[in-house]
C-alpha positions in Angstrom: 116.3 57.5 3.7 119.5 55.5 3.1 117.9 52.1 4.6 115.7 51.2 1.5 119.5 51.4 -0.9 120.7 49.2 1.7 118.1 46.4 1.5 117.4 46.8 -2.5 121.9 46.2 -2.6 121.7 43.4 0.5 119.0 41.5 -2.1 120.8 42.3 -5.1 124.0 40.7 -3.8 122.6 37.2 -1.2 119.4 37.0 -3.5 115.9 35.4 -2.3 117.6 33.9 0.8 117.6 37.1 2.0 113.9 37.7 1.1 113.3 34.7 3.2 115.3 35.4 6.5 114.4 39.3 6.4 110.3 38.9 5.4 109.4 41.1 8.4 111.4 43.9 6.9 109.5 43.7 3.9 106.5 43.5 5.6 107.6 46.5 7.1 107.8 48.5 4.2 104.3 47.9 4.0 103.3 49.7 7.3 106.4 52.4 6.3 104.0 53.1 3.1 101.0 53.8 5.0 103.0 56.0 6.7 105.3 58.1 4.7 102.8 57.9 1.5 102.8 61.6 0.8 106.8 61.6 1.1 107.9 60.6 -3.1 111.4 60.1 -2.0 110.2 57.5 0.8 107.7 56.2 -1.3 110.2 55.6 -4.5 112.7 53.8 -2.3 110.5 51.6 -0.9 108.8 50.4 -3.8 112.0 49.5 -5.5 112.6 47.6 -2.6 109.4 45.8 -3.4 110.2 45.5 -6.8 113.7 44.4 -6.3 112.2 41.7 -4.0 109.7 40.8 -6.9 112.4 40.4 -9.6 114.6 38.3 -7.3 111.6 36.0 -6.3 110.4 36.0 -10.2 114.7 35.0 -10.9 114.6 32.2 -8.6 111.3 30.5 -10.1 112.5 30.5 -13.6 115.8 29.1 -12.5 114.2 26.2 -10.6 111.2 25.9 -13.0 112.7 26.7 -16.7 110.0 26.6 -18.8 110.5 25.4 -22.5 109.1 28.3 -24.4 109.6 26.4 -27.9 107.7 23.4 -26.9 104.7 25.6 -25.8 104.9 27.5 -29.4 104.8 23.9 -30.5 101.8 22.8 -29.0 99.9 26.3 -29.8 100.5 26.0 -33.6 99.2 22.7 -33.4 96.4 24.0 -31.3 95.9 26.7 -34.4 95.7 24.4 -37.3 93.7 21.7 -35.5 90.8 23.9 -34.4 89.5 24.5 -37.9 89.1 21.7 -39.0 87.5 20.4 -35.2 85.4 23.1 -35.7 84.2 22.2 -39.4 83.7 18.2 -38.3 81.8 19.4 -35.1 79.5 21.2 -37.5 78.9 18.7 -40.0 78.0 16.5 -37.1 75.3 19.1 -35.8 74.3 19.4 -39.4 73.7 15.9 -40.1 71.8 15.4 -36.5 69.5 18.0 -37.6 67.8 16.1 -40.3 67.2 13.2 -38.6 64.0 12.8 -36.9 63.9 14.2 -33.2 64.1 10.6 -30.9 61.9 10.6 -27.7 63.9 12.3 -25.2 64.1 10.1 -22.1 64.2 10.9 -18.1 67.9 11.9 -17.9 68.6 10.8 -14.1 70.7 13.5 -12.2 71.4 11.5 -9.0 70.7 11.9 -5.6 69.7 15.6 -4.9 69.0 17.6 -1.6 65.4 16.8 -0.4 65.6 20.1 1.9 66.6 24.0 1.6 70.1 24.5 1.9 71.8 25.0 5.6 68.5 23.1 7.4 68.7 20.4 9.4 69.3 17.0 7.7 69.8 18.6 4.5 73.5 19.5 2.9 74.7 22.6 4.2 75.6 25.3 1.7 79.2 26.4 3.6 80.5 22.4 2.7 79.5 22.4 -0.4 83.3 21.9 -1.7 85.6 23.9 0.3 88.1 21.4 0.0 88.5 22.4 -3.6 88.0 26.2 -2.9 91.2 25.7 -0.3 93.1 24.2 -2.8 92.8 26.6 -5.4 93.2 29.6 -3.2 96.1 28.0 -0.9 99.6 30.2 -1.2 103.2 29.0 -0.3 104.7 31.7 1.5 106.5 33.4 -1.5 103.3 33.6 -3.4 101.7 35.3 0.0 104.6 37.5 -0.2 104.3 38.2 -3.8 100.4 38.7 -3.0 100.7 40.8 -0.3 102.8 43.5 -2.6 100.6 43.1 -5.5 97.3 44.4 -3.0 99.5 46.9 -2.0 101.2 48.4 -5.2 97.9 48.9 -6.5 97.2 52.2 -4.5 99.9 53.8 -6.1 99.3 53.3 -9.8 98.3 56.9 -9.6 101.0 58.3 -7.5 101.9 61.7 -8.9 105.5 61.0 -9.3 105.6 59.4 -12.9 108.9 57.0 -11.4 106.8 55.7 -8.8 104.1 54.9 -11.4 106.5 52.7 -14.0 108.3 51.1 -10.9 104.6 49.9 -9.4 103.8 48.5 -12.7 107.0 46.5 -13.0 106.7 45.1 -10.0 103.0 44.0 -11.2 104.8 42.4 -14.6 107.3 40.7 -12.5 104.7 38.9 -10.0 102.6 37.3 -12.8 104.6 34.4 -13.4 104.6 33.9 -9.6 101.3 34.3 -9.1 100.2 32.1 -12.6 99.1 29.3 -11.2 97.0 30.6 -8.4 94.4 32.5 -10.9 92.1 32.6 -8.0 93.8 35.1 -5.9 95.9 37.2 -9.0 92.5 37.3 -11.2 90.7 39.4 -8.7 94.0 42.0 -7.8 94.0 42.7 -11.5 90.3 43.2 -11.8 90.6 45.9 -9.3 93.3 47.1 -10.6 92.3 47.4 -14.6 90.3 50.9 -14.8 94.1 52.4 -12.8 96.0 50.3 -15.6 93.9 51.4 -18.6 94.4 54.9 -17.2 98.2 54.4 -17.7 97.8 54.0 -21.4 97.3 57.6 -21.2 100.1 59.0 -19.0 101.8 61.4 -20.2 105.3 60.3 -19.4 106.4 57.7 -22.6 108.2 55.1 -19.9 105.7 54.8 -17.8 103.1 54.6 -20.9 106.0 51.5 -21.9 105.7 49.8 -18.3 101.9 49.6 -18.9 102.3 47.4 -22.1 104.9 45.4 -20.3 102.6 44.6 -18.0 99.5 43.6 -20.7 102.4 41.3 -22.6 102.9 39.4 -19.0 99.3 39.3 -18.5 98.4 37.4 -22.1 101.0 35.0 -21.8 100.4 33.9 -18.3 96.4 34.2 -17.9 95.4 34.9 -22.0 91.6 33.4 -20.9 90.8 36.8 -18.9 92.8 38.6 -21.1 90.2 38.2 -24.3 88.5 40.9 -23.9 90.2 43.3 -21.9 92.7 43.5 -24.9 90.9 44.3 -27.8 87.9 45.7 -25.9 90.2 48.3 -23.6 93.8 47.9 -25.0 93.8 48.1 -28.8 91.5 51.2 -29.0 94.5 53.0 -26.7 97.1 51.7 -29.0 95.3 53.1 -31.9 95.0 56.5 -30.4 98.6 56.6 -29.4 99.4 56.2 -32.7 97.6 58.6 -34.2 99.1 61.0 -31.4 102.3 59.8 -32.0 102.2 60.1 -35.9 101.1 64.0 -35.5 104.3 64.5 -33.1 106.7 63.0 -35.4 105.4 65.4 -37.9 106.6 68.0 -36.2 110.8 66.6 -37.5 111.4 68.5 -40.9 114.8 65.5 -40.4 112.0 62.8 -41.0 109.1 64.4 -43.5 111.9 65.6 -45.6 112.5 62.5 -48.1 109.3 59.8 -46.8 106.7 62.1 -46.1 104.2 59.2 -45.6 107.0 57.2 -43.3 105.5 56.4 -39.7 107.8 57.3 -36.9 111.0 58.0 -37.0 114.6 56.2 -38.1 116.0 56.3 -34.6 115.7 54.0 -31.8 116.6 56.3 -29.2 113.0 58.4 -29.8 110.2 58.2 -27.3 107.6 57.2 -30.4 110.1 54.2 -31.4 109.9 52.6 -27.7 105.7 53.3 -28.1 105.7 52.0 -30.8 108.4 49.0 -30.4 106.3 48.6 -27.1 102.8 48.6 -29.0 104.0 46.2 -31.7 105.6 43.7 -29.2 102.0 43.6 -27.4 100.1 43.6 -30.1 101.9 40.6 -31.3 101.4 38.7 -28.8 98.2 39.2 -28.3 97.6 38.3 -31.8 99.2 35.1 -31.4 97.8 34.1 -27.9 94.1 35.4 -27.5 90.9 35.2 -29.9 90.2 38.6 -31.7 86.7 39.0 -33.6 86.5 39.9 -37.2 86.6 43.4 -37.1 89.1 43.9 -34.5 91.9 41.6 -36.3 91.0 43.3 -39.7 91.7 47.1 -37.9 95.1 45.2 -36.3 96.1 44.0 -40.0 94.9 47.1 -41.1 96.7 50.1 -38.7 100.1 47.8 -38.5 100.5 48.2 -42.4 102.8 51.4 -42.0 104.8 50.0 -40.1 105.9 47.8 -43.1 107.1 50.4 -44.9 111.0 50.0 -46.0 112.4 53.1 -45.0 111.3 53.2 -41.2 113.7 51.7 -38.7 114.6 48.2 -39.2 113.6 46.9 -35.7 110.2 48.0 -36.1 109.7 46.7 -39.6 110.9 43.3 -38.0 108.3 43.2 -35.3 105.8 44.2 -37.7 106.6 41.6 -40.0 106.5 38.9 -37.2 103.0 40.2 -36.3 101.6 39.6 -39.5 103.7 36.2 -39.2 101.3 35.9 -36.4 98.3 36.9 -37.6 98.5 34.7 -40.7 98.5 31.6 -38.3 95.1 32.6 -37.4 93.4 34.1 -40.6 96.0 33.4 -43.2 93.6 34.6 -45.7 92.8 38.3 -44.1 96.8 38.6 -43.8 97.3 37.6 -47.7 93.6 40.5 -49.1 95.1 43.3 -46.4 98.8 43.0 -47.6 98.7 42.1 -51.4 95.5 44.9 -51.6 98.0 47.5 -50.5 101.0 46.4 -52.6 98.6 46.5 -55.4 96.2 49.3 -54.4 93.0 47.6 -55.2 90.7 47.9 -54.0 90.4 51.3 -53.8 90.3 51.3 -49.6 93.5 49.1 -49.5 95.3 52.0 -51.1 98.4 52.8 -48.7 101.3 55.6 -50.2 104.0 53.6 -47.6 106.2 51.4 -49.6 105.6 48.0 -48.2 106.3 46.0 -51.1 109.5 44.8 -50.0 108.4 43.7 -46.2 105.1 42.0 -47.8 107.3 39.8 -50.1 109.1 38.7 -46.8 106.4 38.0 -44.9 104.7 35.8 -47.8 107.9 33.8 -48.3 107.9 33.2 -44.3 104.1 31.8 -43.7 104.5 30.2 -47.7 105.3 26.5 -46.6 102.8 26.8 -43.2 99.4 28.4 -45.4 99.7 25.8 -48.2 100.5 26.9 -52.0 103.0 29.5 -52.5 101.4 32.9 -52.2 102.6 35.3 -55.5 102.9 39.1 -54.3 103.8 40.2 -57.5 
């Protein structure tokens, strides 16, 4: 019972050189939760063993590989305003190619080929056919196997029914992402299996563990935003929309908040459980926004549902995130940002109409993305 404290303090205090001398005890927590998986008190103190190993091992890589987080915002804003315009030139190139007259298309030579079925005698067999490559991509240094082998086997317990050994498992998922980031081949496929237990969280009914789960999608876009496209605003978004609905009929039940801004959403505390949903929401949201590829109609709901969250009189740290999500946005579609916002301000059209008073955040948010859209942008 005691033993788990005892390793989660011993790694606490000598750090990841004690992961490294004592990796058979950790492994043994892995055959002690085969074990003992129906005990919850067993179970919760060996997954924050697991977890406290996973922080320690996720400590240690950004202390020897720091990366420069502004440099990388650097590049993508480049990346954003460039692609437009490579994407304009690359039509106007297909354009003009169209009207001239088709040339006669000549023998493209592909090379030597295989003059037999595959795995026959003299022929190429099908089993070398790269696996120097394959073994590349898939090979592990021993922390990442570490890190590996507690990923496969945290993911059994994303439905534990104690709601503490739920949010711990999902930590320790968000803290072996950026250990496990630049081996896509072997992470990729534990969070495939793992996505219908994830999505599930969304819907938990314990608020921290609900909290954890968007932790975990923020870790995911940053580090591996490619297979994160869809699964966000496919899965993800239409969860966050429905937690805020929920959320917005709960806080309707505090005479303290409806009393003077009827209209306000959530409520002017940040010790709630709706402001760390939403704080959590808005933080995800954001990033998504700003890393991954939304269609049309998804980043128009986004600009859309995130409007009350503008208004003046709700708690200052959410109007703040809100404001740098539309800060965001507008780096992608600065024009959908500028119909969305100054249609509400202004109340025209008719299905931009919005009671919160916004006015004051909009103005904000125009003056910040004024020098990076072009011409000054007039909310008034």
């Amino acid at each position: 019972m005691h033993a788990p404290k005892v390793l989660v303090i011993l790694i606490r205090l000598v750090g990841k050189s004690v992961v490294d001398r004592a990796a058979d005890v950790v492994e043994e927590c892995f055959d002690r939760l085969d074990d003992y998986h129906g005990y919850r008190v067993i179970v919760e103190g060996l997954v924050e063993v697991l977890l406290e190993v996973v922080k320690e091992l996720e400590r240690e890589e950004i202390v020897t590989a720091p990366q420069d987080t502004s440099l990388r915002r650097e590049d993508l804003e480049k990346e954003r305003y460039q692609k437009p315009r490579a994407d304009l030139l690359e039509f106007c190139e297909w354009l003009e190619n169209t009207k001239k007259p088709a040339a006669t298309e000549e023998k493209e030579d592909f090379g030597p080929f295989p003059r037999r079925a595959w795995g026959e005698e003299g022929g190429t067999d099908a089993k070398d056919a790269g696996p120097e490559t394959k073994d590349e991509e898939s090979k592990l240094s021993p922390t990442q196997a570490l890190v590996q082998q507690i990923v496969d086997k945290a993911i059994y317990f994303l439905t534990h029914s104690s709601p503490l050994i739920r949010a711990r498992i999902l930590s320790v998922l968000t803290s072996s992402i950026s250990s496990l980031s630049n081996t896509k081949s072997t992470l990729l496929p534990s969070i495939h299996t793992a996505w219908p237990f994830i999505l599930n969280r969304f819907k938990d009914p314990e608020p921290f563990v609900v909290t954890e789960a968007a932790e975990l999608i923020t870790a995911l876009v940053e580090h591996v935003g490619g297979f994160m496209d869809i699964k966000v605003w496919d899965d993800i978004w239409p969860n966050f929309v429905h937690l805020i609905s929920r959320l917005e009929k709960a806080d309707k039940q505090y005479a303290l908040t409806r009393r003077d801004h009827p209209n306000m959403l959530g409520i002017p505390s940040a010790y709630t459980t709706s402001h760390r949903l939403y704080r959590a929401i808005l933080r995800t949201t954001s990033h998504s926004v700003s890393v991954l590829v939304a269609k049309d109609k998804v980043f128009w709901e986004v600009l859309l549902v995130c409007r009350r969250f503008l208004n003046k009189h709700g708690h200052e740290e959410l109007q703040k995130l809100a404001r740098d999500l539309y800060i965001e946005a507008a780096m992608k579609n600065a024009d959908a940002v500028w119909l969305a916002l100054k249609g509400s301000v202004d109340r025209e059209p008719s299905f931009l109409d919005l009671a919160d008073d916004i006015r004051q955040n909009v103005e904000l948010i125009f003056t910040s993305i004024d020098g990076k859209v072009g011409e000054p942008i007039n909310v008034k």
